[in-house]
Steps between C-alpha positions, in 0.01 A plus 500: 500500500180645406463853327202738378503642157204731451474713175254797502300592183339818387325500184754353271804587672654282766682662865867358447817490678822543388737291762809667583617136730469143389315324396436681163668812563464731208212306412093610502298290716222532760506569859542286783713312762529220733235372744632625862385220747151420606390746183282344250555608126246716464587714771868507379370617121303768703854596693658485237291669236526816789862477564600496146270742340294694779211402394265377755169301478218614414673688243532127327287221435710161546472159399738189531603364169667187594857326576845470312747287666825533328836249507814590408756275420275174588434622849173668655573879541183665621134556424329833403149571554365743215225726550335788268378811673323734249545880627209700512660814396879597433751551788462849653920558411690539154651229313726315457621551845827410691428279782768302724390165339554671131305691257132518491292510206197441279580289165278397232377166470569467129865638637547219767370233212688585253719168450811663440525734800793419682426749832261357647562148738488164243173364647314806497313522160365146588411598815284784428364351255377218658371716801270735264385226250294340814457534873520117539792454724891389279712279655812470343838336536784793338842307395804709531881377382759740565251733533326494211172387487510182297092341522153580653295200613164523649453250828 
């Protein structure tokens, strides 16, 4: 299966999710979903950026950041395509706000760093850390056992 994860910036804050379903429910994360047929990942990040937050472009500018395939167990489980979208100004509605996916909200960066912050997804601190260090492309390989994340290997 292939997913979008798309995380929107503003200043030094980052537009986060809190999932209330699985995968990482009660966790922060970005936004996103799966590619629908004949949809090409950037269109889904676009789709999805809207249908999570209401935010619509060209409220954003947006950038892919790359690939993360992830295996669980030994076996293949999907591939995400990661993109950056820096907002132009702040979303037109409070925060943090209820949403049918979960909770939106801005977080610090040094908050979503911060190696011993347990709510936010395991991969996520390496993620956006990678994705605002450069705008070369990651691709990345995410090991999971019982779902933990055990490794990250670059391809």
């Amino acid at each position: 299966m292939q997913y979008t994860l798309c995380f929107l910036k503003y200043q030094q804050k980052i537009l986060l999710l809190n999932r209330n379903k699985a995968p990482g429910m009660g966790k922060w994360n970005g936004v996103g979903g799966k590619l629908e047929a004949g949809e090409t990942p950037f269109n889904c990040a676009i789709r999805e950026i809207e249908e999570e937050t209401g935010l619509k472009q060209p409220t954003y500018k947006i950038r892919a950041a790359g690939m993360m395939e992830w295996i669980e167990e030994q076996r293949h489980s999907g591939i995400l395509h990661l993109f950056l979208a820096e907002l132009h100004q702040l979303p037109s509605y409070a925060l943090p706000l209820a949403t049918r996916e979960g909770i939106l909200d801005f977080k610090p960066l040094n908050w979503i760093l911060d190696q011993e912050n347990t709510g936010v997804v395991d991969n996520l601190p390496y993620l956006i850390t990678h994705i605002l260090k450069t705008e070369a492309p990651m691709d990345i390989i995410c090991y999971y056992e019982q779902q933990r994340l055990v490794k990250i290997a670059k391809k």
